[in-house]
C-alpha positions as CSV (number, residue, x, y, z in Angstrom):
1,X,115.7,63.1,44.5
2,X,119.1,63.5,42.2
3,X,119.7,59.6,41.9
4,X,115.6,59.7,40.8
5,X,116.3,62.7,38.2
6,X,119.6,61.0,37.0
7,X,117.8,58.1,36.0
8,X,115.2,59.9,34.3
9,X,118.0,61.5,32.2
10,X,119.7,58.4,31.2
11,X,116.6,56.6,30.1
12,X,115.5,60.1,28.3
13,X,119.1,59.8,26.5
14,X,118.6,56.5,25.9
15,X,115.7,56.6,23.7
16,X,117.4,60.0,22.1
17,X,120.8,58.4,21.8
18,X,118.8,55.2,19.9
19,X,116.6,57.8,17.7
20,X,119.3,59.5,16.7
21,X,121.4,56.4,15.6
22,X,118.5,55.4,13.2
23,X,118.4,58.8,11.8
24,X,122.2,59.2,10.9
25,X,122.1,55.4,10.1
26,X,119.5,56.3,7.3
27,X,122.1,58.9,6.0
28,X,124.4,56.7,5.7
29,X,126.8,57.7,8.1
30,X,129.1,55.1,9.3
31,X,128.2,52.8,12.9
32,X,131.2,55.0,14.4
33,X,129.6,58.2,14.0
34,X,125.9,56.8,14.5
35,X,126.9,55.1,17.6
36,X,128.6,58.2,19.3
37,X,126.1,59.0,20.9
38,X,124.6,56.1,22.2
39,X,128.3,55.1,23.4
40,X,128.4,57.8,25.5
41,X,125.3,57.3,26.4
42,X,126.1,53.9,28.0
43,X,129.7,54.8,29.2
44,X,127.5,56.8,31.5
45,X,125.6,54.3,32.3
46,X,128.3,52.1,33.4
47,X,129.3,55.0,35.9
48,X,125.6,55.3,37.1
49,X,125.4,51.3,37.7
50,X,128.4,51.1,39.9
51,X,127.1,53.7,42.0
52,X,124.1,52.1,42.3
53,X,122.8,49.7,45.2
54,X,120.0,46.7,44.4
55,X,118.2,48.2,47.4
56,X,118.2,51.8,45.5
57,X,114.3,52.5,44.5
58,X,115.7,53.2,40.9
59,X,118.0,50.3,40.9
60,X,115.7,47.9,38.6
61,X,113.9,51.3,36.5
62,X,118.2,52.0,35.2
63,X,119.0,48.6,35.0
64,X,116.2,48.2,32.3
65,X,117.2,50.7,29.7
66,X,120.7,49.9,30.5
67,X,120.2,46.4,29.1
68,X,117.4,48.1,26.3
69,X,120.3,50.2,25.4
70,X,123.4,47.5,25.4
71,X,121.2,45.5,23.1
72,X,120.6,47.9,20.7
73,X,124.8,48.5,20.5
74,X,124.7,44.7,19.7
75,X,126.6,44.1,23.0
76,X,124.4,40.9,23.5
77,X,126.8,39.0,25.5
78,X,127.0,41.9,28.2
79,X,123.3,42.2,28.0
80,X,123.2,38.4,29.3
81,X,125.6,38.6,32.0
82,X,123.9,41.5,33.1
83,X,120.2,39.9,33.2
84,X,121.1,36.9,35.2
85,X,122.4,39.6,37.8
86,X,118.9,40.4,38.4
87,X,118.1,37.4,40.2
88,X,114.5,38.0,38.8
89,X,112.2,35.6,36.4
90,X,111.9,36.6,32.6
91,X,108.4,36.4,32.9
92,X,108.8,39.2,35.6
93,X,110.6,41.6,33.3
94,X,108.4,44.4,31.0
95,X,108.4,43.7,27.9
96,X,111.2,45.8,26.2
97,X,113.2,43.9,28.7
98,X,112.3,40.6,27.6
99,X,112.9,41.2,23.5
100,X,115.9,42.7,24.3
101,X,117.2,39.3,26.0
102,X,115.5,38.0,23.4
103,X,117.6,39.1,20.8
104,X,121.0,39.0,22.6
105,X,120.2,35.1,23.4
106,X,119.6,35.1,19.1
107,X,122.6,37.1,18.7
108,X,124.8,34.8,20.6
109,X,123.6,31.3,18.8
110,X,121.2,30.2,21.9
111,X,118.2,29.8,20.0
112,X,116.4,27.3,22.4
113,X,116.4,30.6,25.2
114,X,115.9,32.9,22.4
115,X,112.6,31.1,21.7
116,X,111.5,30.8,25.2
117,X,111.8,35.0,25.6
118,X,110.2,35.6,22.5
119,X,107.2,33.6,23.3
120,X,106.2,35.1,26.6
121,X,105.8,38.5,24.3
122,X,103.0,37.0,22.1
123,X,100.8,37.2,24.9
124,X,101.6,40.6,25.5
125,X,98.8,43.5,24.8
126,X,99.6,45.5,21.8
127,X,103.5,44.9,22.1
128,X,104.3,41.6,19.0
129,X,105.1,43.3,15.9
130,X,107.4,42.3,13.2
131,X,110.9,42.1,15.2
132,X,108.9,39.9,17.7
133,X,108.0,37.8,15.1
134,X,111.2,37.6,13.2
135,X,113.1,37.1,16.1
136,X,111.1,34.0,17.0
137,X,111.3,32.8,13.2
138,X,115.0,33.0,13.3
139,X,115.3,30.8,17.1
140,X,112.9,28.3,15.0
141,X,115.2,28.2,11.9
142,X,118.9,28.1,13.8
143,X,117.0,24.8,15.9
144,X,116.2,23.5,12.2
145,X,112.3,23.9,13.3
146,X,111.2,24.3,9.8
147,X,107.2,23.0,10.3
148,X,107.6,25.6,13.4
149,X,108.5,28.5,11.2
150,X,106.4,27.6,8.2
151,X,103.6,27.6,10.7
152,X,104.2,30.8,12.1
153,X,104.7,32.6,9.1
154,X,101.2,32.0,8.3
155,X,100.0,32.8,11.4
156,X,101.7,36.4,11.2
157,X,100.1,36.8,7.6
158,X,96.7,36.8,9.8
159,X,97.6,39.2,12.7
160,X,99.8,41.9,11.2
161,X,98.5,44.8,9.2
162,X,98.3,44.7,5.3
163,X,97.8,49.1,5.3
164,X,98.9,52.0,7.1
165,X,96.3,54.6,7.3
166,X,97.1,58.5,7.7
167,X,95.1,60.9,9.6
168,X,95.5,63.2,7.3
169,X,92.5,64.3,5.0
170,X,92.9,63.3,1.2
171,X,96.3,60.9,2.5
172,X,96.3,57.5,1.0
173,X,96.9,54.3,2.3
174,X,99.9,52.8,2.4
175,X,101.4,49.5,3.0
176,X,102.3,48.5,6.8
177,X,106.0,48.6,7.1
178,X,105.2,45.3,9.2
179,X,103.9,43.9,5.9
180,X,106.7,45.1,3.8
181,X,108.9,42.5,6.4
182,X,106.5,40.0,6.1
183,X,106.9,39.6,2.7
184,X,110.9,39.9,2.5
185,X,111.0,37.6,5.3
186,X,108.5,35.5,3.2
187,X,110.7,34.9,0.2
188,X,113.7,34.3,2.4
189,X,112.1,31.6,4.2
190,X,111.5,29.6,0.5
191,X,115.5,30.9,-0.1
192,X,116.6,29.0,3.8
193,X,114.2,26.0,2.6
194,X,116.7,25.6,-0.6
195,X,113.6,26.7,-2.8
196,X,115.6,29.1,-4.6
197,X,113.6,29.0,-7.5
198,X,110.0,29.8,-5.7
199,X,112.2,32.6,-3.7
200,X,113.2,34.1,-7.3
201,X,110.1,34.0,-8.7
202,X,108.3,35.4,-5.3
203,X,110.9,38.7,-5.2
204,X,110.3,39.0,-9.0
205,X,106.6,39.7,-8.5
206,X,106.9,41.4,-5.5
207,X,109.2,43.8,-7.3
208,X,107.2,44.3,-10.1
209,X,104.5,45.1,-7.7
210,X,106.7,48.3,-5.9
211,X,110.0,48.8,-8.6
212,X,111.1,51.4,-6.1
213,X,111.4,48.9,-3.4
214,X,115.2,49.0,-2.0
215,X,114.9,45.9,0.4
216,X,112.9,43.8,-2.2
217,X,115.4,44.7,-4.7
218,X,118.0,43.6,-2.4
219,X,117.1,40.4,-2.0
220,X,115.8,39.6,-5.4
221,X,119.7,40.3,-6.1
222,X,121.0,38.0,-3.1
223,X,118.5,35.4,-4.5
224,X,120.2,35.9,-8.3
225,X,123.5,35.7,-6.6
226,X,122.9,31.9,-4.8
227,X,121.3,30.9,-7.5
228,X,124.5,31.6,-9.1
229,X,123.6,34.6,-12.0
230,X,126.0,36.8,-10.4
231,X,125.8,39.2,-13.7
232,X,121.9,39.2,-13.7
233,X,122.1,40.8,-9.7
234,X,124.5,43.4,-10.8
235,X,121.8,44.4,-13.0
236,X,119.3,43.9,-10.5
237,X,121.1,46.2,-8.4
238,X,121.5,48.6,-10.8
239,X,118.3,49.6,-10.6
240,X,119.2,51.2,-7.3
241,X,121.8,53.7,-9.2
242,X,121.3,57.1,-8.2
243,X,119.6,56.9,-5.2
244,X,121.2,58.8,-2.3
245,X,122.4,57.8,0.5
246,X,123.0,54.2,-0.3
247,X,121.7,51.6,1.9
248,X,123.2,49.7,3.9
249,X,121.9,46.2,2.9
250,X,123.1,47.4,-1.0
251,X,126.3,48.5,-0.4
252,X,126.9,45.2,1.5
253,X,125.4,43.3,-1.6
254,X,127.6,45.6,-4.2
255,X,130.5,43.8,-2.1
256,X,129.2,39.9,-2.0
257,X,128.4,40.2,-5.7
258,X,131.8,41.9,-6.5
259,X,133.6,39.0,-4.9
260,X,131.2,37.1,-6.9
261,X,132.1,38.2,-10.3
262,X,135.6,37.9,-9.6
263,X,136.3,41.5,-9.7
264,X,139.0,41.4,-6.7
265,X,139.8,44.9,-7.0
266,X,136.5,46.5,-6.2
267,X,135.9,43.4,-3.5
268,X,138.5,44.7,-1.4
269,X,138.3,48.4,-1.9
270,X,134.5,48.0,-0.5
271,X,135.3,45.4,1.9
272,X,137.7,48.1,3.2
273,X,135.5,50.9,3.1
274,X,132.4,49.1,4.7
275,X,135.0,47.5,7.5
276,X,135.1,51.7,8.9
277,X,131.6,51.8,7.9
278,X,129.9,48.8,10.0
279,X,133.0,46.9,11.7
280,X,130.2,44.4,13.4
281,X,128.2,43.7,10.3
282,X,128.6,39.7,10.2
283,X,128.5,40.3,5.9
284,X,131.3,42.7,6.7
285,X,133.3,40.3,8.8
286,X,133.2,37.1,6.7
287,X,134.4,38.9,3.5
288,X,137.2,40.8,5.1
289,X,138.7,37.4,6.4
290,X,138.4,36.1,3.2
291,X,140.2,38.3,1.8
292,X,142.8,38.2,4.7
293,X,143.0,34.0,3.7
294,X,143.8,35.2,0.0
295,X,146.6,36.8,1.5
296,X,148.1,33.3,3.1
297,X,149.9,30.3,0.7
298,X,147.5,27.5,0.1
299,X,148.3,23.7,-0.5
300,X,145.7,21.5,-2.5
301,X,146.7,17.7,-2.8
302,X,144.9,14.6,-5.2
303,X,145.3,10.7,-5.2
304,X,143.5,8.3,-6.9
305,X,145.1,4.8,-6.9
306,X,143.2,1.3,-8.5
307,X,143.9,-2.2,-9.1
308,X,142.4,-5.1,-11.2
309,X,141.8,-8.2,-10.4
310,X,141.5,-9.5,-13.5
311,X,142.7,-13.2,-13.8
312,X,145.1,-14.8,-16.2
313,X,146.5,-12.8,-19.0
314,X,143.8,-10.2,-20.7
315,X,143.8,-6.7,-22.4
316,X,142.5,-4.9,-19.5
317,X,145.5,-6.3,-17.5
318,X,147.7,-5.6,-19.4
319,X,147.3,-2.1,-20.8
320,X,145.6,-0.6,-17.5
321,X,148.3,-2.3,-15.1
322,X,147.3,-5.0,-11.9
323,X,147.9,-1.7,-9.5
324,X,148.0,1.9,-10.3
325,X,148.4,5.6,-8.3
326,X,148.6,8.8,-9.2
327,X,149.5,11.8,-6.9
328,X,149.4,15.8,-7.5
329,X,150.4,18.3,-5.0
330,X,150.0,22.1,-5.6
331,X,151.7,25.0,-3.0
332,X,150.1,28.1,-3.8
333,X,151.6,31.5,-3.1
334,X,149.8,34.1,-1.6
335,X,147.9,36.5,-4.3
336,X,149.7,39.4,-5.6
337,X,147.7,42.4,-6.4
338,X,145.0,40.8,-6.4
339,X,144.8,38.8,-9.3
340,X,148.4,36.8,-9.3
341,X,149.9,33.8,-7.9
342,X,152.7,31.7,-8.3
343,X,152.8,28.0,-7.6
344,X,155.0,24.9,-7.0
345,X,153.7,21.7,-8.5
346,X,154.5,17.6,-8.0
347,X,153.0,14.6,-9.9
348,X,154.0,11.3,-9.2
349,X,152.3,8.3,-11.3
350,X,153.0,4.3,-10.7
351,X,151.7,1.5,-12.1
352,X,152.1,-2.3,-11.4
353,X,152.3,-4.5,-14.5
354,X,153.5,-8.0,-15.2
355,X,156.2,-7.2,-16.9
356,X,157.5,-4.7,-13.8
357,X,156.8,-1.3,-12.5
358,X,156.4,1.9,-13.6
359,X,157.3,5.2,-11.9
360,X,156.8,8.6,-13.3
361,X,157.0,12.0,-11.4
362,X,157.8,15.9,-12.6
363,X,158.4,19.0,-11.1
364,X,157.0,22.4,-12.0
365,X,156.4,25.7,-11.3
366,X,154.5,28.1,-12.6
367,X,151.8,31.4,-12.6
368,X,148.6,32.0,-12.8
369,X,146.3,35.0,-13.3
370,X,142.4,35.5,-12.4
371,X,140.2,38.4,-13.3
372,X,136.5,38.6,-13.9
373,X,135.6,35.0,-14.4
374,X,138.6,34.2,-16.3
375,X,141.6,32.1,-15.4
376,X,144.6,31.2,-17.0
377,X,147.8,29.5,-16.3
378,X,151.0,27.9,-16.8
379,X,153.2,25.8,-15.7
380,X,157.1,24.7,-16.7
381,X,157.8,20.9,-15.9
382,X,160.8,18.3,-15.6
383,X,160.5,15.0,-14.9
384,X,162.8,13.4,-12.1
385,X,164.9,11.1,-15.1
386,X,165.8,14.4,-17.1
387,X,163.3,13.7,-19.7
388,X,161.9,16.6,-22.1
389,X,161.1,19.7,-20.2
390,X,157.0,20.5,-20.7
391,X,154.7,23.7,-20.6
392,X,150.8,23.4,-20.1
393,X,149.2,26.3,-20.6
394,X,144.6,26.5,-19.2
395,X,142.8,28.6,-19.9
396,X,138.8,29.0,-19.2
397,X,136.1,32.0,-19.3
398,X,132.4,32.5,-18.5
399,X,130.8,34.3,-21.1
400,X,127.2,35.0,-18.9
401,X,125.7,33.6,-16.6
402,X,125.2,30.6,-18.2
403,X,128.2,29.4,-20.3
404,X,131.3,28.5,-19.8
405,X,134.4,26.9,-22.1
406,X,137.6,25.7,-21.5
407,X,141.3,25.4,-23.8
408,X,144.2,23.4,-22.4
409,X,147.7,22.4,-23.8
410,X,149.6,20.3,-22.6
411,X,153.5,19.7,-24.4
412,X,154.3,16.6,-22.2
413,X,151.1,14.5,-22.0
414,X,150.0,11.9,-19.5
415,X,150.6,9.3,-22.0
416,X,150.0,6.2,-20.7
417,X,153.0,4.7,-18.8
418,X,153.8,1.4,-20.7
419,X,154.3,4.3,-23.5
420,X,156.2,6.3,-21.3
421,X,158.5,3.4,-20.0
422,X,159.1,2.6,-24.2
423,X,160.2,6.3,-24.3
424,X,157.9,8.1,-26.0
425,X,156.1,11.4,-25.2
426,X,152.6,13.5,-26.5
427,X,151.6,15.9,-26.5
428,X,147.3,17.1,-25.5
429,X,144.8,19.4,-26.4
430,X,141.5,19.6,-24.4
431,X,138.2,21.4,-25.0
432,X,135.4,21.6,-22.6
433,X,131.8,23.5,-22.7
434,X,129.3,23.7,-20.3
435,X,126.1,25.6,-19.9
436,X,124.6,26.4,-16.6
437,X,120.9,26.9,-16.0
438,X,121.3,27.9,-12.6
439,X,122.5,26.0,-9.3
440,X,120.0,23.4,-10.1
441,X,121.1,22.2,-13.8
442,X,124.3,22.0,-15.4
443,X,125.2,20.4,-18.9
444,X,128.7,19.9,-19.6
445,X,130.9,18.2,-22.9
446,X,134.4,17.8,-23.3
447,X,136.9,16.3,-26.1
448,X,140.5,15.7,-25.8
449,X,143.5,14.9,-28.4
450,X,146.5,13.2,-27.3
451,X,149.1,12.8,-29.6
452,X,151.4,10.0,-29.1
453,X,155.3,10.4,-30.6
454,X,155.0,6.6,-31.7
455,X,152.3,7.3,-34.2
456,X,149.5,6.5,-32.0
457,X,146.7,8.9,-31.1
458,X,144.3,9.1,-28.5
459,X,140.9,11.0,-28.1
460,X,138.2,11.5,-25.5
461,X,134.7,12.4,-25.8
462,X,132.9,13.2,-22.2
463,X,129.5,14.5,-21.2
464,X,127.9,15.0,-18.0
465,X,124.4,16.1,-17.2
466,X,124.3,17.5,-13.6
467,X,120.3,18.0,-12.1
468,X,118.9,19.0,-8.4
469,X,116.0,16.6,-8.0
470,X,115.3,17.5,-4.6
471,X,115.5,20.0,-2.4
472,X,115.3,20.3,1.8
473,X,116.3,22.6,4.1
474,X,119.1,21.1,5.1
């Protein structure tokens, strides 16, 4: 009789624990606080299961919301182990039971399994709602199902509510928040498919249909964002100013978009605060360890290297070389506050001609600063034969969303070697411009001045016309 009441209690504080969480969750209390409860809660229930024999009458009732409980805590991987303890089919299991496998198989990137659970609840009466659905979505779309998914979204447009009705004399309709899913989950779906601009467009109606619409503002924003307008989903989240308490899923977005912009100052401070706030967020995760790699020295390295095979004596041969290389190497430091770094810097150019080789290389070091979408730099250089020391200074801004110019200078030129091995040295200037559309179209023009001590000058006129013309999930 206690052993029967003491599982009645722990599947009573359970649901409370759970109930609880979503209420404090929805005041925007951090997962610590929220949790509390429900971590007791299941610390309890550990006690209670090793007390427990598979015999006991109550054995499988507790084990049920045990595993209910652990998956709701995100523990999926102890949720799992636990189930295969049973010893009992997953066709067997109730229903709760089976989506809360369901989810921890998801969870844990077993999406084949994850599929199999969720589709033994579509035949269940009056139990598939949104989550069911989702879930199953999501198991389609980590096993690159995409016909699967597409298919199944339209399905669930047929058998989940458009309205929720109230009792109530004089109470209007509403929509079903299983509707209000559907159509997030809707736009995403045309966002996962690389449709980015059919995902825009979709959240931009559907927002203009409910303006006070937190999770359809949300991912209009996170849309604007990978479609790279960064400024044009800070002032789609802006429209959220003032409301109180602050969501979740913006406050995560605030961060991503901060990073974004360049604004490394308020990325961290967020990333910081959201890390007490919702430690296990994945969002949360990937940002703080990319701001941990920011804090580690970096090394980038280039080569290109050709070689003609023109024959006999010719103009090509003998101003472009018969073999040529060119190497750069760059040691970054670790940022400094944020928006600092110094650097170490090698270039080593050969070139093969008929009338010998030639072999240049410098040294350098130098700092650069980044801030807001704007980058500049320079660098001090010495070539290896105590030739002239140079400075290059870059410099390059994004006005918008869509425009972009660059300035460089550039005291001791890659002149071209035969030049070089003469003894002479330039100096370069270089301009560049390009406008951005969005990811899918970018138009770009550069020009370039290099000034030669023996009289001789060279410019450079580029343009480059960059254009999606296909898109796939993949």
């Amino acid at each position: 009789m206690l052993q029967t009441l003491q599982v009645s209690e722990f599947s009573q504080h359970i649901n409370n624990a759970i109930a609880r969480y979503k209420y404090l969750n929805r005041e925007g209390l951090a997962d610590a606080e929220s949790f509390a409860e429900l971590d007791k809660v299941l610390e309890q229930g550990q006690k209670i299961h090793q007390q427990m024999n598979p015999s006991d009458p109550n054995y499988l009732r507790f084990y049920y919301d045990y595993l209910y409980g652990l998956d709701f805590r995100g523990r999926s991987k102890a949720v799992i182990e636990n189930s295969t303890q049973l010893n009992i089919p997953l066709e067997k299991l109730p229903a709760y039971v089976r989506h809360a496998i369901a989810d921890s198989y998801l969870a844990e990137q077993k999406p084949k399994k994850a599929e199999f659970a969720y589709k033994t609840l579509l035949t269940e009466k009056n139990y598939p709602d949104m989550t069911v659905y989702t879930g199953l979505y999501y198991s389609y779309i980590e096993q690159e199902k995409y016909k699967e998914a597409e298919q199944l979204l339209a399905e669930v447009d047929r058998l989940i509510p458009t309205y929720k009705y109230s009792q109530a004399k004089g109470v209007d309709k509403i929509s079903h928040p299983d509707r209000d899913d559907y159509i997030a989950l809707q736009g995403m779906h045309l966002a996962y498919a690389n449709h980015l601009d059919q995902a825009e467009k979709h959240f931009q109606k559907k927002v203009e249909q409910a303006p006070a619409n937190e999770s359809l503002i949300n991912n209009l924003a996170r849309v604007e964002r990978w479609r790279e307008k960064p400024l044009e989903a800070k002032k789609t989240l802006s429209r959220l100013n003032g409301i109180d308490p602050i969501a979740k899923d913006t406050r995560i977005n605030e961060m991503q978009n901060a990073q974004a912009l360049g604004d490394i100052p308020t990325w961290r401070k967020t990333t910081q605060n959201l890390v007490q706030y919702y430690p296990d967020d994945s969002g949360v995760i990937k940002s703080r360890k990319e701001l941990e790699d920011r804090n580690r020295a970096t090394i980038s390295h280039s080569t290109t290297w050709g070689q003609s095979k023109a024959e006999g004596r010719d103009t090509v041969s003998e101003q472009n070389g018969l073999k040529d290389r060119e190497m750069e190497t760059r040691l970054n430091s670790p940022w400094i506050n944020d928006n600092y770094r110094l650097f170490a810097w090698h270039q080593d150019r050969y070139g093969e001609y008929r009338f010998g080789d030639v072999h240049d290389q410098r040294y350098g070091v130098g700092a650069e600063w980044q801030a807001n979408r704007k980058a500049l730099s320079a660098i001090v250089s010495q070539s290896t034969d105590g030739g002239q020391a140079g400075v290059r200074l870059d410099w390059s801004q994004w006005l918008n969303d869509h425009w972009q110019y660059q300035l460089q200078y550039n005291s001791q030129a890659d002149i071209p070697l035969q030049a070089l091995d003469a003894g002479e040295d330039g100096q370069s200037y270089r301009a560049a411009v390009t406008w951005q559309k969005d990811e899918s179209r970018q138009i770009g023009a550069s020009y370039s001045l290099t000034d030669i001590s023996d009289g001789n000058k060279q410019q450079e006129f580029s343009t480059f016309w960059r254009e999606r013309l296909f898109d796939a999930p993949h």
